[in-house]
C-alpha positions as CSV (number, residue, x, y, z in Angstrom):
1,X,106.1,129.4,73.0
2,X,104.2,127.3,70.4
3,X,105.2,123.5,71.5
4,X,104.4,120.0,71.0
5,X,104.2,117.0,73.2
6,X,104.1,113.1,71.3
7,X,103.1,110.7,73.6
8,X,100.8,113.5,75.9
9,X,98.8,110.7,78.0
10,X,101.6,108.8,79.0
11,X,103.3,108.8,82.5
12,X,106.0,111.4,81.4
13,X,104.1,113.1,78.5
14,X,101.2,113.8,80.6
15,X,103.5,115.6,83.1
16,X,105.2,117.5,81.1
17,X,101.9,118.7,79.3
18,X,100.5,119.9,82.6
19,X,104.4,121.7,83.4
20,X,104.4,123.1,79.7
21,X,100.5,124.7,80.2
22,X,101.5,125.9,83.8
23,X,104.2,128.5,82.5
24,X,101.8,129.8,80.1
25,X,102.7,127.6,76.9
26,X,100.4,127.1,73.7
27,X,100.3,123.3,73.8
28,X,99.1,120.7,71.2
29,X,99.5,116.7,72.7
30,X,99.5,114.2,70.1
31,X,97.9,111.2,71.1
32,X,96.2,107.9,70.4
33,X,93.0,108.8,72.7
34,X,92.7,113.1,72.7
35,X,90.0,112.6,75.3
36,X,92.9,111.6,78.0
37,X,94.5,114.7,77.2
38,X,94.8,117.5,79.6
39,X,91.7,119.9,79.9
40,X,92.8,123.5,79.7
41,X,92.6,126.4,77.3
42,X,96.4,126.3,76.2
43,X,96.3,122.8,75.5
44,X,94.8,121.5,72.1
45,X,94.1,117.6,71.8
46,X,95.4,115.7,68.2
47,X,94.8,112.1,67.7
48,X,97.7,111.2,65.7
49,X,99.5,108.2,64.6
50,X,103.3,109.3,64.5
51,X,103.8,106.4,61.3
52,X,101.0,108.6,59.4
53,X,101.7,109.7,56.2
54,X,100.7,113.4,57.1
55,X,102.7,113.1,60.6
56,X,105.5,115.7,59.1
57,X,102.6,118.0,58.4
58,X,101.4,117.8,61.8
59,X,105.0,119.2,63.3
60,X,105.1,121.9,61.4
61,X,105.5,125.0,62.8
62,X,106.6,124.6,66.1
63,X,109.5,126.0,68.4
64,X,110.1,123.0,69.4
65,X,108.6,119.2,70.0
66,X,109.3,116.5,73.2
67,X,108.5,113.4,72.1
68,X,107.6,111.1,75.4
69,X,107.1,108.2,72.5
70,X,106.8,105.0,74.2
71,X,104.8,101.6,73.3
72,X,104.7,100.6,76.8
73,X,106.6,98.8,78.7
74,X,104.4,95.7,78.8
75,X,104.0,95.6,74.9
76,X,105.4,92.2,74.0
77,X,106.1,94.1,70.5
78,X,108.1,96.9,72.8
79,X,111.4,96.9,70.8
80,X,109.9,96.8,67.2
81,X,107.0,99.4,68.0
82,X,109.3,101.5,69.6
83,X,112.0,101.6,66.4
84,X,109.3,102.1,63.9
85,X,107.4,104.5,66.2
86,X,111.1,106.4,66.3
87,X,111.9,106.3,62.7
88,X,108.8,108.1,62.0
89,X,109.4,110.4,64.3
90,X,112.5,111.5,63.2
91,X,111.9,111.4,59.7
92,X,108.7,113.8,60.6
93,X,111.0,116.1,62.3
94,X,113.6,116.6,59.8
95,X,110.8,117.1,57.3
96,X,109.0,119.4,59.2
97,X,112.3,121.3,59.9
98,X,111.7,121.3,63.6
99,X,113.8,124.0,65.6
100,X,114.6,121.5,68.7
101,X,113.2,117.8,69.4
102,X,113.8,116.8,73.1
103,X,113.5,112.9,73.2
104,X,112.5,110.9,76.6
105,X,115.6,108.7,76.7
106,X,115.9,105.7,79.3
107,X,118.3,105.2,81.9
108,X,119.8,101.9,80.2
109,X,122.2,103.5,78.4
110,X,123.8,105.9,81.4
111,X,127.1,105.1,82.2
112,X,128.2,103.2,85.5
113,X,131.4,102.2,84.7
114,X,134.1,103.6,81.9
115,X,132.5,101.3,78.7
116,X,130.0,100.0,81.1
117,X,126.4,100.9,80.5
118,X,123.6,100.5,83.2
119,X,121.5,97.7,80.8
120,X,124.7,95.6,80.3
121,X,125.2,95.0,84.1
122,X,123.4,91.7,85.9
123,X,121.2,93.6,87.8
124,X,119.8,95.2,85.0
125,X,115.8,93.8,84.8
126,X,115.2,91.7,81.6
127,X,111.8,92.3,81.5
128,X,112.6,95.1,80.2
129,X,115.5,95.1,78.1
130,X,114.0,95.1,74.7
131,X,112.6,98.7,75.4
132,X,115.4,99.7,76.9
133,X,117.7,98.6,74.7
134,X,115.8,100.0,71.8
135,X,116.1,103.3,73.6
136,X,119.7,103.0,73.9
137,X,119.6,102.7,69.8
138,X,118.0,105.5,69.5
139,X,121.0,107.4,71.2
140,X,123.3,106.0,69.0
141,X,121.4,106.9,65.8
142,X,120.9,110.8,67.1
143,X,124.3,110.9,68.1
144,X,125.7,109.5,64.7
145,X,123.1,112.3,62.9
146,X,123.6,116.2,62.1
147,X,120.4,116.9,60.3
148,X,118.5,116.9,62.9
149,X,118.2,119.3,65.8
150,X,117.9,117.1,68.8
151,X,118.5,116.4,71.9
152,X,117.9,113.2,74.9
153,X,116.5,113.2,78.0
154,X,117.9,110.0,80.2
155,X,116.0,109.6,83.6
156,X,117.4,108.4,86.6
157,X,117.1,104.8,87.4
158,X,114.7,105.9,90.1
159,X,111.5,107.5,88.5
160,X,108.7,108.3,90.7
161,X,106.7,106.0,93.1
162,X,106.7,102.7,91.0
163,X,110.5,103.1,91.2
164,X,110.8,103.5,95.1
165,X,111.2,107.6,94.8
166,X,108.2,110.6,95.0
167,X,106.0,111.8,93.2
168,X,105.9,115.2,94.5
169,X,107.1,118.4,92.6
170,X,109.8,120.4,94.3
171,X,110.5,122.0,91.0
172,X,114.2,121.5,91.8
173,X,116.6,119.0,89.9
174,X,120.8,118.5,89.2
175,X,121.8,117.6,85.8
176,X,124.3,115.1,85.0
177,X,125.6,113.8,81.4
178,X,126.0,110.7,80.5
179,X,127.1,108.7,83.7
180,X,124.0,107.5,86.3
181,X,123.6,109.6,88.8
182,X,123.9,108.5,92.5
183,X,122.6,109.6,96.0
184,X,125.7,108.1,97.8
185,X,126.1,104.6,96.8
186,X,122.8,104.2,95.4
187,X,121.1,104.7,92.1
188,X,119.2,108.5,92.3
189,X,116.0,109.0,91.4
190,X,113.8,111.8,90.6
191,X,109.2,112.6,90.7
192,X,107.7,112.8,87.1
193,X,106.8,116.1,87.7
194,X,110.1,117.3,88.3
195,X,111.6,115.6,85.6
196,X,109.2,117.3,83.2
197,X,110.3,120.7,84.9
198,X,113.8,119.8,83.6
199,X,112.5,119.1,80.7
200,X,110.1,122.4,80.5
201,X,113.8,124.3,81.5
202,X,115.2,122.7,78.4
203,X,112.8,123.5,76.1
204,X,112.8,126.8,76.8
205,X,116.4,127.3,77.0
206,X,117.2,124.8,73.7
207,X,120.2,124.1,76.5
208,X,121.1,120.4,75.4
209,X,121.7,121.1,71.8
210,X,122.9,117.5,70.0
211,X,123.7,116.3,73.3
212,X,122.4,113.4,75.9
213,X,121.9,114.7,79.4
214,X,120.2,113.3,82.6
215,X,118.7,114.1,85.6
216,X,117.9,113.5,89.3
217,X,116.0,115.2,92.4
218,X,118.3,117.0,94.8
């Protein structure tokens, strides 16, 4: 397949680059810095700037496009960079006509409770809310839209070593929807790598079609 990764250098983008160009994909990462970008000869490096004028152009063609868009989570300017960054993106992609967008989600906005989400609880981290929460609009404005072939990706509260989990690939995963996912009484978690291979399986499969699903290890 012919694919496209936004956000290629980043902690999830980066992985699931090096999962796409492991099954044999022809891969073009979008990125601020190209030179960060994977080194292999199914992978082609693009600066781009996803608020460009000529961004739409850029996705054109493509069987489909993940988008691991994020302004970083210690960007004071987190929650506005990220809606901008968004509403470029999905303005590119309906332009473009993209066959199937596959957004990197947060957990924030999995369900713990009925009406509960994971941000709105106490324990929920402030510092980093403003992203979070600005990922949590994001669901709301693909779930409210039908012009645009997409789908979200919502990690597990756990993600790889920072969060207390692994980082190793077992290339093994269980899907949820939108509640968090638990490993008894505890939040799951899942590595990086195997979250992009559920994300790679998705791709491929075009299996979340308009719909929000998550993921943990097993």
């Amino acid at each position: 397949m012919n694919l496209a990764v936004i956000g290629a250098t980043g902690y999830v983008g980066d992985a699931v680059v090096r999962e796409l160009a492991a099954r044999g994909h022809n891969i073009t990462a979008f990125a601020r810095n190209p030179a960060k970008v994977l080194a292999a000869a199914n992978v082609r490096a693009v600066a781009a700037d996803v608020t460009a004028a000529d961004f739409a152009a850029q996705l054109a063609g493509f069987d489909a496009v993940v988008s691991a868009f994020n302004p970083g989570w210690t960007n004071p300017h987190i929650a506005r960079d990220f809606r901008a960054g968004y509403a470029a993106i999905l303005a590119a992609a309906k332009t473009a006509q993209v066959p199937y967008l596959l957004a990197v989600g947060g957990a924030g906005s999995l369900y713990v409770a009925p009406g509960v989400q994971l941000i709105d609880t106490p324990a929920f981290p402030q510092e980093i809310y403003d992203g979070a929460n600005a990922a949590r609009e994001l669901l709301r404005d693909l779930q409210a839209r039908d012009d645009l072939n997409w789908s979200l990706i919502s990690p597990p509260a756990r993600l790889g070593a920072e969060a207390g989990f692994s980082e190793e690939r077992t290339g093994k995963y269980r899907l949820g929807q939108d509640d968090l996912l638990l490993d008894g009484d505890a939040p799951a978690g899942i590595s990086v790598a195997d979250l992009a291979v559920a994300i790679a399986d998705d791709v491929e499969q075009k299996a979340h079609l308009r719909q929000r699903f998550t993921v943990a290890g097993v």
